[in-house]
C-alpha positions as a Python dict, from the first residue, in 0.01 Angstrom:
ca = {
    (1, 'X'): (0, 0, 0),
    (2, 'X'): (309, 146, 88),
    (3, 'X'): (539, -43, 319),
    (4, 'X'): (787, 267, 406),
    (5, 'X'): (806, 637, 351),
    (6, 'X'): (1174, 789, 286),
    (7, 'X'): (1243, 1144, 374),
    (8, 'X'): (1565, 1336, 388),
    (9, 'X'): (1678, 1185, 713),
    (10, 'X'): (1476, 960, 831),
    (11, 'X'): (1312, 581, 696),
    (12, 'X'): (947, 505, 805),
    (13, 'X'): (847, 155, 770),
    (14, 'X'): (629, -63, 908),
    (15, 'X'): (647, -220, 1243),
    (16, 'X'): (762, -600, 1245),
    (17, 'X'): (780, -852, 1557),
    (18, 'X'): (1171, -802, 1534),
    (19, 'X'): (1093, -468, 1692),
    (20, 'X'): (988, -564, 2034),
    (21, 'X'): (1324, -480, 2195),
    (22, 'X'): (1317, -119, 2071),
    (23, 'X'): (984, -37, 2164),
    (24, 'X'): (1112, -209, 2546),
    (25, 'X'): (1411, 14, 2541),
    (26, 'X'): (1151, 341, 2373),
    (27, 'X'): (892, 297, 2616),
    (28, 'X'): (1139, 218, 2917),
    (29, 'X'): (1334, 530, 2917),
    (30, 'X'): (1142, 738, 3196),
    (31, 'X'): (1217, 1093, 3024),
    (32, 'X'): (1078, 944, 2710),
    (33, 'X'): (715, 858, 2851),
    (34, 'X'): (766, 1126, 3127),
    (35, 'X'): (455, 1310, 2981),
    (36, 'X'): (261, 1011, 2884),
    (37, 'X'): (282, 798, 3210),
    (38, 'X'): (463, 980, 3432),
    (39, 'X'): (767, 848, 3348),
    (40, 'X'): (688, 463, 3403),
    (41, 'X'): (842, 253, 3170),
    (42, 'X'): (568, -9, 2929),
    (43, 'X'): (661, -385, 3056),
    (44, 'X'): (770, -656, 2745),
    (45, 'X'): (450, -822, 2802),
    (46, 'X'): (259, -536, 2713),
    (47, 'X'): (459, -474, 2398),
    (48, 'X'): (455, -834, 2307),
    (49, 'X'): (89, -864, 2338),
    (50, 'X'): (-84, -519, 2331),
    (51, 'X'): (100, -278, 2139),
    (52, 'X'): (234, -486, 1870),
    (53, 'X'): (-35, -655, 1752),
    (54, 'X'): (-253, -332, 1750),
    (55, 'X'): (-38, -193, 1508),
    (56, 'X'): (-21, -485, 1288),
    (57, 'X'): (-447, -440, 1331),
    (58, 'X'): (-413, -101, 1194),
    (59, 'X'): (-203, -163, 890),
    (60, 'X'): (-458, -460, 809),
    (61, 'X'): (-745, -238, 836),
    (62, 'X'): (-684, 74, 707),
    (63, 'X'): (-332, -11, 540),
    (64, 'X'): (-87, 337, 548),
    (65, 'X'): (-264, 467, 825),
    (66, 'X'): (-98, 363, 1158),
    (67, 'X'): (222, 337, 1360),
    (68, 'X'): (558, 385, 1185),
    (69, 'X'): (919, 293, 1327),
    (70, 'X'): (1170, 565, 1238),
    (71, 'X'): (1465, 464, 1132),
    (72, 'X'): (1797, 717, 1039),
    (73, 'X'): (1848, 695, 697),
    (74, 'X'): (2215, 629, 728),
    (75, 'X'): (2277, 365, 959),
    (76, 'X'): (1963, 244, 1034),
    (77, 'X'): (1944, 354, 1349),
    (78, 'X'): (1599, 293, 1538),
    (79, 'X'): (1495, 650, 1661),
    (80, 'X'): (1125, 606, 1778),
    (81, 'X'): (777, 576, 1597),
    (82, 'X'): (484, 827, 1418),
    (83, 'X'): (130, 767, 1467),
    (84, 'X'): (-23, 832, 1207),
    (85, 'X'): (-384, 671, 1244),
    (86, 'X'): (-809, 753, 1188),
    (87, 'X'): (-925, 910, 1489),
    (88, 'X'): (-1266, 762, 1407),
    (89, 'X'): (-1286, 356, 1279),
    (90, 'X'): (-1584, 447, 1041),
    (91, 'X'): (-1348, 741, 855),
    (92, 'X'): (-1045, 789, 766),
    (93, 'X'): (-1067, 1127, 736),
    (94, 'X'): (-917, 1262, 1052),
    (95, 'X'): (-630, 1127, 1167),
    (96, 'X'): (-404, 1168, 1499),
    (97, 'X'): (-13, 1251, 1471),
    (98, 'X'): (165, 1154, 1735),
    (99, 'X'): (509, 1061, 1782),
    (100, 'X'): (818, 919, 2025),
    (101, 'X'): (1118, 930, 2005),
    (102, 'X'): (1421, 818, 2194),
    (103, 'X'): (1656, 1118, 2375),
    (104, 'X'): (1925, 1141, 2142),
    (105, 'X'): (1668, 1250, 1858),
    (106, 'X'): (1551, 1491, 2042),
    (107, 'X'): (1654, 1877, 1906),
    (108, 'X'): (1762, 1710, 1542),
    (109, 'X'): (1457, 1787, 1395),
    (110, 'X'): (1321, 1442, 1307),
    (111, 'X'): (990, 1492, 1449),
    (112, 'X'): (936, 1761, 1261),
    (113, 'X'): (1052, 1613, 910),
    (114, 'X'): (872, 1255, 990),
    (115, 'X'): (527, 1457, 1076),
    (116, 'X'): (564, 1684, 766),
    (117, 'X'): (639, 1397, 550),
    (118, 'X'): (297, 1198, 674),
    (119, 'X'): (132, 1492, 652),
    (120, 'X'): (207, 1558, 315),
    (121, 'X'): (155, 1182, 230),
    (122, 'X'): (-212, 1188, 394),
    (123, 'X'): (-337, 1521, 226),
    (124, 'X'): (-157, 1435, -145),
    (125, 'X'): (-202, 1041, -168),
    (126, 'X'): (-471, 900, 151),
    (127, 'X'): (-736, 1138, 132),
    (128, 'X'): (-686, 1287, 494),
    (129, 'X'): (-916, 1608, 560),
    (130, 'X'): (-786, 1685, 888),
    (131, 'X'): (-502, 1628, 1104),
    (132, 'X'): (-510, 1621, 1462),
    (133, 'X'): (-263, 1612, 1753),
    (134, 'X'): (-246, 1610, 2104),
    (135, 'X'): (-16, 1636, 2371),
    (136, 'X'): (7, 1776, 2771),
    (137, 'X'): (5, 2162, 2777),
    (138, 'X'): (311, 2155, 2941),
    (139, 'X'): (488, 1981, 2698),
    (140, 'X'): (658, 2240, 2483),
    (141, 'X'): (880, 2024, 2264),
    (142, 'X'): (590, 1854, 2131),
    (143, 'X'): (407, 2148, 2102),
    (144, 'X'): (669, 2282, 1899),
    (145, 'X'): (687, 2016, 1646),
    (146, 'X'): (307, 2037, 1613),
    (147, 'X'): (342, 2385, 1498),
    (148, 'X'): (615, 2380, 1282),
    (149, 'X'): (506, 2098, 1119),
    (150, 'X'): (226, 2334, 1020),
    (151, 'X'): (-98, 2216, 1313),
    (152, 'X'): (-255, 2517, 1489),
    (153, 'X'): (-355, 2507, 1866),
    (154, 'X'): (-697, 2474, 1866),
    (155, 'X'): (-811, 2463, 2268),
    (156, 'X'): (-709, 2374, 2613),
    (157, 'X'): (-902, 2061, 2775),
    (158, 'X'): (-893, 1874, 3062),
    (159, 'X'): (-962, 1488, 3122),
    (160, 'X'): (-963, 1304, 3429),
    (161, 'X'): (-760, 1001, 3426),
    (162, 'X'): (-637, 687, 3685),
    (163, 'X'): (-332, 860, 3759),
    (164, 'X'): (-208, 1249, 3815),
    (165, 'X'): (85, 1291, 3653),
    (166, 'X'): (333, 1614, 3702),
    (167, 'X'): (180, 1866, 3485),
    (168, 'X'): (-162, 1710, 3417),
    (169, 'X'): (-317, 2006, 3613),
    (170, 'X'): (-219, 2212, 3332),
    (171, 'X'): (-439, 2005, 3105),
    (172, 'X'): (-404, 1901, 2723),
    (173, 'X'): (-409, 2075, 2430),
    (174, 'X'): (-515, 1997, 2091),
    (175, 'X'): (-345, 2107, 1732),
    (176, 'X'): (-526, 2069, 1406),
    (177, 'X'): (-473, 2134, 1027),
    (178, 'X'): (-723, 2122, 778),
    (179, 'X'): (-587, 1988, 378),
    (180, 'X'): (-749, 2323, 299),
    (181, 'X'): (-546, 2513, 492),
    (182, 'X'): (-250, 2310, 476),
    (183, 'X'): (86, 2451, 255),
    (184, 'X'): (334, 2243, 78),
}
């Protein structure tokens, strides 16, 4: 079981409880979750005792498949996290990309490199089939990292959910790629 993925740029490891202040400071940034809540930031408490501990679940059950902090290479620099998880509990054969990173990694490219490099990892080494990915139809950054990193759009959906947030009218989309149809 791997405990961290090096790429170019960019150190994936494995969450740790040291980590609760820069998932606070991730998830409190209101440009950061502005497409995921609306911009409201996630309290401590939920970090603390939600999110935390359901990533530690994750890398208990199904080991490399889960959350990843993202780290610069040089420096060490905490930049965000990668999802990289089984959609399905019974099968780890599809898994969701997803990703978050803080403002100043935006436009550098590190979503794109630390997606690629899981990517690569899951079809070579996990024995992913299929990658999935979602994100709000409006949201053309991510939308752009799912492509380049080599996911095609696959539909337009819409969910209903508590909350409207600006933009949810538009709906969500969905990327995939298939290992079959996946280049190195």
């Amino acid at each position: 079981m791997t405990v961290h993925l090096t790429t170019e740029r960019l150190v994936l490891r494995r969450f740790t409880p040291a980590d609760v202040d820069h998932l606070v400071e991730l998830d409190g940034d209101p440009e950061v979750t502005r497409h995921l809540t609306g911009g409201r930031a996630t309290p401590r408490e939920v970090v603390e005792r939600e999110l935390l501990p359901l990533y530690f679940d994750h890398y208990r059950r199904y080991g490399d498949l889960g959350w990843w902090a993202a780290e610069e290479r040089v420096g060490g620099a905490f930049l965000g996290w990668f999802e990289f998880r089984p959609t399905d509990r019974r099968d780890r054969g599809e898994v969701e990309l997803g990703y978050r990173l803080r403002r100043p990694a935006w436009g550098r490219g590190y979503a794109t490199e630390g997606a690629r490099a899981l990517i690569r990892r899951g079809f070579t080494e996990l024995g992913v089939r299929r990658v999935v990915a979602y994100t709000m139809t409006v949201n053309r950054g991510s939308r752009r990292v799912m492509e380049k990193a080599g996911l095609q759009f696959v539909r337009t959906f819409h969910e209903e959910y508590p909350e409207a947030i600006p933009g949810s009218e538009h709906g969500e989309v969905e990327y995939a790629l298939e290992a079959a149809d996946w280049t190195p």
